[in-house]
C-alpha positions in Angstrom: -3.6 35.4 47.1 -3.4 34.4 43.5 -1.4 37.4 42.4 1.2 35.7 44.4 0.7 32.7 42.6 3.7 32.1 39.9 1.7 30.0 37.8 -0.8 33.1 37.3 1.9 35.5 36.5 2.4 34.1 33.0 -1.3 33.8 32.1 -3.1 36.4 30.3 -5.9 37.0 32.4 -6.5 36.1 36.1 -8.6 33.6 37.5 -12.4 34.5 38.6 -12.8 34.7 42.4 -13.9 31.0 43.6 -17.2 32.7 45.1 -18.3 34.4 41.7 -18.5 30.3 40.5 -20.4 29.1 43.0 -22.4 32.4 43.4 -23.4 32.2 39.7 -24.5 29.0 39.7 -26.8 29.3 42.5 -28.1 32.0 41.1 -28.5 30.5 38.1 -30.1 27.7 39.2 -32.7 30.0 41.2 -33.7 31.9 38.0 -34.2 28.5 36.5 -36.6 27.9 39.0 -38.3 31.4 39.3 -38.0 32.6 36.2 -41.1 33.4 34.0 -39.5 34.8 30.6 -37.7 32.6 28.7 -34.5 34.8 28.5 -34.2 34.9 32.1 -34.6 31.4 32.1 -31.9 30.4 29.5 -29.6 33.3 30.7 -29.5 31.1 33.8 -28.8 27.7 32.5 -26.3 29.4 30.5 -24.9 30.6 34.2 -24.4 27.5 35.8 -23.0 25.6 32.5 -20.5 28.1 32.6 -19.9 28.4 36.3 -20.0 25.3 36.9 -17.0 24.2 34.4 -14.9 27.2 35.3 -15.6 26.1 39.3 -14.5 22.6 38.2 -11.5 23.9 36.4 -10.8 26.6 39.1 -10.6 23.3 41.8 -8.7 21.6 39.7 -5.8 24.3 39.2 -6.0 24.9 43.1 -5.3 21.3 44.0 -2.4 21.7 41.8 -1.3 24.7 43.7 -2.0 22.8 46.8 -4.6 26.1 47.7 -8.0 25.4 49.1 -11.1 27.4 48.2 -14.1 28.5 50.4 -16.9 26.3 49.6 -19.5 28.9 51.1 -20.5 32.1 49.1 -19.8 35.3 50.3 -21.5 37.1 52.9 -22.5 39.6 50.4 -23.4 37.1 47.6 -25.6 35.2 50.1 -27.8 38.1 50.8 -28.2 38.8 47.1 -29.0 35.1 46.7 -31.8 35.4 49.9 -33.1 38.7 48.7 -34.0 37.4 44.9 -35.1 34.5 46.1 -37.8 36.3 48.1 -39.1 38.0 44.6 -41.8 35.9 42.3 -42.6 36.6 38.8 -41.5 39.7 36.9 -40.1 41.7 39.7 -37.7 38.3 39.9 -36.8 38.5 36.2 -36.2 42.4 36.4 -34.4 42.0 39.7 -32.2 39.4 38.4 -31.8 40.0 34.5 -30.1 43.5 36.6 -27.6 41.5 38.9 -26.8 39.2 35.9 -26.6 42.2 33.7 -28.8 40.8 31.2 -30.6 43.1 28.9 -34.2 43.4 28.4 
């Protein structure tokens, strides 16, 4: 869908998928809930800052274009988000700091 998009064939890069937005933000959120170490903690406010402004200027753009963007995460992102959420403590900050690639 947005290869076909003109406005996207003169930018440099292409936009994020609209699900990785709202998927990082969740999940940002959730390590700021769960999270024991203080990395994994500020990793995740650092994920939904982010996320949340490129969301915001991804929703902007795509009422420009006149497009519409799922406001559901992914099957697949959803599952991830379910299956952390189950995890407490360190086996939440290892389990995460790995899907957020986030070094020890």
């Amino acid at each position: 869908m947005w290869e076909q998009t003109p406005y996207w064939d003169t930018c440099p890069q292409k936009p994020p998928q609209p699900r990785i937005c709202r998927h990082q933000v969740e999940l940002g959120e959730l390590a700021q809930q769960k999270g024991t170490s203080d990395k994994v903690k500020d990793f995740g406010q650092k994920m939904v800052t982010h996320h949340s402004k490129a969301g915001d200027d991804l929703k902007q753009v795509a009422q420009q274009q006149g497009l519409n963007l799922p406001e559901e995460m992914s099957k697949q992102d959803r599952a991830t988000y379910d299956w952390l959420s189950k995890l407490e403590g360190k086996q939440f900050d290892e389990a995460y700091a790995r899907a957020g690639q986030l070094k020890p």
